[in-house]
C-alpha positions in Angstrom: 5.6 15.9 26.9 4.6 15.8 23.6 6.2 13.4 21.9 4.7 11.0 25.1 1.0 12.5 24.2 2.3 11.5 20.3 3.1 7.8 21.3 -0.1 7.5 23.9 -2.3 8.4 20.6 -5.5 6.5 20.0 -3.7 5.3 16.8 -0.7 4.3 18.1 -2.3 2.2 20.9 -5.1 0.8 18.5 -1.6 -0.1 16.3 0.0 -1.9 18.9 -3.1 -4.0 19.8 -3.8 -4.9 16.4 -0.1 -5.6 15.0 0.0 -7.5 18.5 -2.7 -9.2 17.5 -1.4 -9.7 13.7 2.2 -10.5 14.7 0.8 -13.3 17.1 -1.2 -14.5 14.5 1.7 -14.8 11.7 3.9 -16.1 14.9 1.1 -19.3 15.2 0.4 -19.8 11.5 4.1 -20.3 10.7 4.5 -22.6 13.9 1.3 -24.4 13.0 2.2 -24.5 9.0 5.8 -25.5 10.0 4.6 -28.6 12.4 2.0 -29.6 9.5 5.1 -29.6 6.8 6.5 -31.7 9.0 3.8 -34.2 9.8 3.2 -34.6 6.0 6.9 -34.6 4.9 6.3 -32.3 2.0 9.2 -30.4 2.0 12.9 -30.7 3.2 13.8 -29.1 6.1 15.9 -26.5 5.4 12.9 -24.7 2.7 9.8 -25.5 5.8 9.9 -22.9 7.7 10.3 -20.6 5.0 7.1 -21.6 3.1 5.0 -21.7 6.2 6.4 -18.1 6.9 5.1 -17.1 3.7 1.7 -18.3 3.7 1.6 -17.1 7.4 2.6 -13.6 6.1 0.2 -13.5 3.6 -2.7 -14.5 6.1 -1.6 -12.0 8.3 -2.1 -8.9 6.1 -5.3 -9.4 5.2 -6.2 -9.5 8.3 -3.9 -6.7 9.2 -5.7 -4.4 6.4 -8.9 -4.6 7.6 -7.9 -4.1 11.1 -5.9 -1.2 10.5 -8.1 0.8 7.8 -11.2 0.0 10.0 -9.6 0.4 13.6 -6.2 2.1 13.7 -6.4 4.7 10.8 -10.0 4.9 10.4 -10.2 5.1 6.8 -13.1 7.3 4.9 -12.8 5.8 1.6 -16.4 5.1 0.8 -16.0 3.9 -3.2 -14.8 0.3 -4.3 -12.3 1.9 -6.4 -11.0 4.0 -3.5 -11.6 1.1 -1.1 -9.4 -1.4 -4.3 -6.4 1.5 -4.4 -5.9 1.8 -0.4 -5.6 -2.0 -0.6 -3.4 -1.8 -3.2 -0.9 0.6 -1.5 -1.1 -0.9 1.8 -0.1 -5.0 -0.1 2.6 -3.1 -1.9 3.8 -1.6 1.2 3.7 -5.2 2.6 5.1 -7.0 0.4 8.3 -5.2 0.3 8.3 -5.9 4.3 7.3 -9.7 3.4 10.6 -9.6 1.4 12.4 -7.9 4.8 10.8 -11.1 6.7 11.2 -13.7 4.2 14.5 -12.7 3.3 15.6 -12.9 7.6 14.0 -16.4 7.3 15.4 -17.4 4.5 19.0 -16.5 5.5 19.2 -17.0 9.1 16.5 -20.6 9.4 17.4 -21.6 6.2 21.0 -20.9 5.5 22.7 -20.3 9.0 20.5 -23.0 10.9 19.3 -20.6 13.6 15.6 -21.5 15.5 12.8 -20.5 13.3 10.9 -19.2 16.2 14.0 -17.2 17.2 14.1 -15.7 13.6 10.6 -15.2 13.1 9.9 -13.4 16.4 13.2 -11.2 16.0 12.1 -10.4 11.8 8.7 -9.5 12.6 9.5 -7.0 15.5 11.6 -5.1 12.9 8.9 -5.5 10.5 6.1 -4.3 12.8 7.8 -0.8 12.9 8.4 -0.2 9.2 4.8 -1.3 8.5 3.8 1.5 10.9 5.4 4.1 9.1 4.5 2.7 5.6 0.9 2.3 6.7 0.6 6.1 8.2 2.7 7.9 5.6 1.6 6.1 2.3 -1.5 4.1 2.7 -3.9 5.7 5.2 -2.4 9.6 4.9 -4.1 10.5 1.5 -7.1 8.8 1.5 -7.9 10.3 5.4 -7.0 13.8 4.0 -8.9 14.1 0.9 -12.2 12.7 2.4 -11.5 15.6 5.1 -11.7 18.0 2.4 -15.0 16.8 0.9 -16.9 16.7 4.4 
């Protein structure tokens, strides 16, 4: 019963509307960017997909920071030098899941020829979990605590 009570959180459910939210907008940037590559023949086919993943990723944190400090973790920091370290942590955090995502593109669009879609939607699932846990345990878990203490 109480690990149900854990997963029916406020934060857990706010998490799963806004990484919905943030997944489906990195899922229709990369589709978008990828049919644009195309239209302007830019770049071969086998390195498209993997640059519109990227600038789709990139797109998708920032939205996914403010979404998350506002709405799922409900940040205190007040100063612009807390407010400048929290985002910080949470792009370093995301960039090292970028590299998870990229790296799925890369190797299994790019290099084994599977559907980018296919790849995309199966590499951002996994991703969508370790952001969670990077996001609660390193981001939003000090800065929460030690404006606590002050109130």
């Amino acid at each position: 019963m109480k690990l149900i009570k854990k997963l029916m959180s406020k934060e857990v459910i706010m998490y799963i509307i806004f990484g919905g939210l943030t997944t489906i907008l990195n899922w229709v940037l990369t589709y978008l960017f990828d049919r644009w590559f195309d239209g302007c023949n830019w770049f071969n086919e086998n390195i498209r997909g993997s640059i519109a993943s990227a600038i789709a990723i990139v797109l998708s944190i920032l939205f996914a920071f403010f979404t998350n400090r506002k709405w799922v973790f409900e940040s205190k920091v007040e100063t612009s030098k807390d407010k400048l370290y929290e985002f910080g942590k949470f792009v370093a955090g995301r960039a090292v899941t970028m590299i998870v995502e990229q790296g799925g593109v890369m190797l299994f669009n790019g290099v084994f020829g599977f559907e980018l879609m296919i790849v995309k939607v199966i590499a951002s699932l996994f991703v969508a979990f370790l952001n969670y846990f990077i996001s609660k345990l390193l981001v939003f878990k000090d800065t929460n605590k030690n404006s606590e203490k002050e109130d």
